[in-house]
C-alpha positions as CSV (number, residue, x, y, z in Angstrom):
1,X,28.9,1.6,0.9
2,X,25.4,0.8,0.5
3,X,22.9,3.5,-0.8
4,X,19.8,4.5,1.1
5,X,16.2,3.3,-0.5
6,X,15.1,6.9,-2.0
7,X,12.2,6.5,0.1
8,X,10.4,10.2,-0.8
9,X,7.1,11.7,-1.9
10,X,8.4,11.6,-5.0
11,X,9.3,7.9,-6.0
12,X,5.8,7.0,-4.1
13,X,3.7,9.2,-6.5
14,X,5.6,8.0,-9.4
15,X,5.5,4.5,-8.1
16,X,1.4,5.0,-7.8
17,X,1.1,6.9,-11.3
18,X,2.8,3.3,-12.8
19,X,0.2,1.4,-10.6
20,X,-2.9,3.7,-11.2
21,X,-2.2,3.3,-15.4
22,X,-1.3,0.0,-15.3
23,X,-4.5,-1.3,-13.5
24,X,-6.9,0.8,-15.5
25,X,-5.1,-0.6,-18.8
26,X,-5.5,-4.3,-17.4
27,X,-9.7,-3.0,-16.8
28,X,-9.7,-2.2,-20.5
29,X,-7.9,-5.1,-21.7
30,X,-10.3,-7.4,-19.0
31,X,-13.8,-5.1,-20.9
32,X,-12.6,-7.1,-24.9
33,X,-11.0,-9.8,-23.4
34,X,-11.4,-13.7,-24.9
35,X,-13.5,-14.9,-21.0
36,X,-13.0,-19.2,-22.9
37,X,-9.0,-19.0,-22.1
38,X,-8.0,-22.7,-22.3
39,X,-11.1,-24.8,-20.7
40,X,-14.9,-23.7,-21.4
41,X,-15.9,-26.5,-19.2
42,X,-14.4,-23.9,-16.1
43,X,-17.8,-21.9,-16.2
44,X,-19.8,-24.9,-15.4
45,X,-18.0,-25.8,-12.0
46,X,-17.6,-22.4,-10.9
47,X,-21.5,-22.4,-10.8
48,X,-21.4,-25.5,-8.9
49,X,-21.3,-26.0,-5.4
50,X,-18.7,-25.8,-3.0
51,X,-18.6,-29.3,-2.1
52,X,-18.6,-30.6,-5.8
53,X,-16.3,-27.9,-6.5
54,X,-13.7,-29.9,-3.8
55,X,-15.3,-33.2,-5.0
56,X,-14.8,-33.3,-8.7
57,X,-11.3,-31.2,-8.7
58,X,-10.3,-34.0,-6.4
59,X,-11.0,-36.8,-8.7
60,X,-10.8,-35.2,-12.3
61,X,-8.5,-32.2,-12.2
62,X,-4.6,-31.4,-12.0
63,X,-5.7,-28.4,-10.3
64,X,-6.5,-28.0,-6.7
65,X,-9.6,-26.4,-5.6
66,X,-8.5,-22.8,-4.9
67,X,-8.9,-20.9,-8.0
68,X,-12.4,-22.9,-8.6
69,X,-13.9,-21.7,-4.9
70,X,-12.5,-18.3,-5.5
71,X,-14.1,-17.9,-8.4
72,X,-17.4,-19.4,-7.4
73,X,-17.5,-17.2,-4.4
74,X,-16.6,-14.0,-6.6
75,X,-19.7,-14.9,-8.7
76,X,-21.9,-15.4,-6.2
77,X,-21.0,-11.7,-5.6
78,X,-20.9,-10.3,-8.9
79,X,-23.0,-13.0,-11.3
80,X,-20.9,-12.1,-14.8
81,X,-18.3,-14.0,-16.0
82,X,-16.6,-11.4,-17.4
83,X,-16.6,-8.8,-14.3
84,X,-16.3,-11.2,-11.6
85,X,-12.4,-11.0,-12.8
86,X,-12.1,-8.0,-11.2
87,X,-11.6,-10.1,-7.8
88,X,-8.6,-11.8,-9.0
89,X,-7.3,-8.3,-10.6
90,X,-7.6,-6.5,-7.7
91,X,-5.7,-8.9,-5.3
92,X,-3.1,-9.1,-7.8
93,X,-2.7,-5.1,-7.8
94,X,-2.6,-5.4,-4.2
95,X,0.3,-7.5,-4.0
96,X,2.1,-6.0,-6.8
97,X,1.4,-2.3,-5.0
98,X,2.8,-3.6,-1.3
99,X,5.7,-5.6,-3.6
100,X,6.9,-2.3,-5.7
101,X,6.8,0.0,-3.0
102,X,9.0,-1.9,-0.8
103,X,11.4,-3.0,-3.8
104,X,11.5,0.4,-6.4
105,X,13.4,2.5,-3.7
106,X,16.0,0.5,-3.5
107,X,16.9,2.2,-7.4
108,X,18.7,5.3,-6.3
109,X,18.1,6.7,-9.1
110,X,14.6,7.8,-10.9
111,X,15.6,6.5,-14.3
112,X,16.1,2.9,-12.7
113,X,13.0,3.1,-10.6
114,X,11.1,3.8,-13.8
115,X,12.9,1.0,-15.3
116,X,11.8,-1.4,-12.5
117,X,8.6,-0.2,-12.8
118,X,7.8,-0.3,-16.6
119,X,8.9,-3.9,-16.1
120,X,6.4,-5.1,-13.2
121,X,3.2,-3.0,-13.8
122,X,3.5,-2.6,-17.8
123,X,4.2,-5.7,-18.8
124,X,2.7,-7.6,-21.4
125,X,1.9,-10.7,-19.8
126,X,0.6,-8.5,-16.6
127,X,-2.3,-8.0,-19.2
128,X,-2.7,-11.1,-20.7
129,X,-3.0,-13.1,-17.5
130,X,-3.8,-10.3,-15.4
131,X,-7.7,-10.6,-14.7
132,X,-8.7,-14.1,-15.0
133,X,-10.3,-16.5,-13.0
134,X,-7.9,-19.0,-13.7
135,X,-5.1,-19.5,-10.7
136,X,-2.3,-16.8,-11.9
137,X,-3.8,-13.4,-11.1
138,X,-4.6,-15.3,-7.6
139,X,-1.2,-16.5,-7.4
140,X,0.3,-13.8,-8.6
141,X,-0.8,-11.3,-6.1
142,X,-0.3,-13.6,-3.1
143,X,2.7,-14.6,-4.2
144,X,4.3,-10.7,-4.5
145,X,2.9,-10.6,-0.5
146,X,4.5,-13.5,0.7
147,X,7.7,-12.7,-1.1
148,X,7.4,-9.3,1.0
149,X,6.5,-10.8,3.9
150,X,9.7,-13.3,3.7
151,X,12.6,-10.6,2.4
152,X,11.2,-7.5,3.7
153,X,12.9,-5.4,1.7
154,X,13.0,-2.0,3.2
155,X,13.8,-3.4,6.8
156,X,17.9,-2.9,6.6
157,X,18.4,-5.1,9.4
158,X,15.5,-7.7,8.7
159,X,15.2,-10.7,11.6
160,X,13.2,-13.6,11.8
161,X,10.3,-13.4,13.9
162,X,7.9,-16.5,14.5
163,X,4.6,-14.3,13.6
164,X,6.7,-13.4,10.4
165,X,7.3,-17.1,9.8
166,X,3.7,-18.4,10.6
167,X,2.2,-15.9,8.8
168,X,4.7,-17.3,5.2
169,X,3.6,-20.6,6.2
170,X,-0.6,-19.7,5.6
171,X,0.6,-17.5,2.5
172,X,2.6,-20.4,1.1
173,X,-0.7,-23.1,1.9
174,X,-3.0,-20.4,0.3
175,X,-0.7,-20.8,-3.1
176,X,-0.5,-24.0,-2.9
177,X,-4.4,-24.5,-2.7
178,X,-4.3,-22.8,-6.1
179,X,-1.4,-24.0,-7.6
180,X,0.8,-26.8,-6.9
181,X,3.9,-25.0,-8.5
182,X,4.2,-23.2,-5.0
183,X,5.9,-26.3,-4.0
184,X,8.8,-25.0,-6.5
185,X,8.4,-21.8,-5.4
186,X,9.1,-22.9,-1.5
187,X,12.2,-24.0,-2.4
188,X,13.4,-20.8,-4.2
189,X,12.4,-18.7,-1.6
190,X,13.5,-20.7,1.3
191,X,17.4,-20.3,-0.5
192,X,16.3,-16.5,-0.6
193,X,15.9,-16.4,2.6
194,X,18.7,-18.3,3.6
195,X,21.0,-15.9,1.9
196,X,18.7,-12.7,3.1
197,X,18.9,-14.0,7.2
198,X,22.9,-15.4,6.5
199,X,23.7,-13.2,10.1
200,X,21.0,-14.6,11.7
201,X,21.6,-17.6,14.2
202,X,21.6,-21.4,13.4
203,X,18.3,-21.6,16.2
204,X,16.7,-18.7,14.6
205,X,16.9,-19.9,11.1
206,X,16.1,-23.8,12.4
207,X,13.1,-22.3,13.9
208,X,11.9,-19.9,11.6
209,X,12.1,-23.0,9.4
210,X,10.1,-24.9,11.7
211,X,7.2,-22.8,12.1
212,X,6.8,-22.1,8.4
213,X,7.1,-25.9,7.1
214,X,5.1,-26.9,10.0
215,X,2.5,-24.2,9.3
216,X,2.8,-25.0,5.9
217,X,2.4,-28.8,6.2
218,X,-0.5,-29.0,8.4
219,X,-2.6,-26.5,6.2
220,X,-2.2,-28.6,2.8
221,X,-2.4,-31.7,4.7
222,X,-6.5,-32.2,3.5
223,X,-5.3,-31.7,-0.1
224,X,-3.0,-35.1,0.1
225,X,-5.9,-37.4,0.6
């Protein structure tokens, strides 16, 4: 028999306590931080412009252009290189918040659900990697979303719905616009799904598959050129 999601005040305040601690520990490691990472030359093109931004990634980098125009934008908000990482760190806390509230109550128990969440919000390369302009904080966050999006874990008796399956397809071309290891991550998550939606029917998975590759395809179709 399968236990309920403890789904009470409870695991939600001790689900936001882990959350709460774990972003303001990623601020302080973000305020000593090394800013250089791997490439210095990344703080000249996020001053550039939009169009060279698309231009030069297009002809000199084995990155797409995402990470670059969020980056530029978030500067262009908050000129420092050091605090405009709080864009990236706070979508990634967003998708880890919708993520671990819809996957901790599945631990019946409150020493497992502090377990699963010492693991996603206190881990050590959470903070390493955490609030950088580079394309994994970006990633990261979306990627937690979409995930949520395409199990929904709380729903018992998930179905496919073609808003539900549009809506993966723009998360999945949004990742892949930052990084092109979404295309590996597409693949594990469409056999997730297929094991997730196994009741569902042949023409409901064929079309959910549809819409999300089609969605998918014709969004990252500019990035093939």
């Amino acid at each position: 028999m399968q236990s309920k999601p403890n789904t009470g005040a409870a695991p939600r305040a001790l689900t936001a306590a882990f959350l709460l601690v774990s972003f303001a520990l990623s601020i302080a490691v973000l305020a000593v931080r090394n800013l250089h990472d791997d490439e210095i030359s990344t703080f000249d093109r996020i001053r550039s412009s939009a169009t060279d931004i698309i231009r030069i990634t297009a002809k000199r980098d084995i990155h797409p252009p995402g990470m670059y125009l969020l980056a530029h934008f978030a500067y262009g908000i908050l000129p420092s290189f050091r605090w405009l990482n709080l864009f990236p760190c706070l979508l990634l806390y967003a998708g880890l918040a919708i993520f671990v509230l819809q996957v901790a109550p599945h631990f019946s128990r409150t020493r497992s659900q502090v377990c699963c969440l010492l693991l996603a919000t206190l881990h050590p390369q959470l903070f390493l990697w955490g609030a950088t302009f580079r394309w994994y904080s970006w990633w990261t966050g979306l990627a937690l979303i979409a995930l949520t999006v395409a199990l929904q874990p709380r729903n018992s008796n998930p179905t496919l719905r073609p808003a539900r399956s549009m809506s993966l397809g723009l998360l999945l071309a949004c990742l892949f616009y930052l990084n092109y290891i979404t295309l590996l991550f597409a693949v594990a998550l469409a056999a997730a799904m297929i094991l997730r939606y196994r009741s569902e029917s042949t023409k409901r998975m064929l079309t959910s598959a549809f819409l999300v590759g089609g969605t998918f395809v014709a969004l990252i179709a500019p990035q093939f050129r």
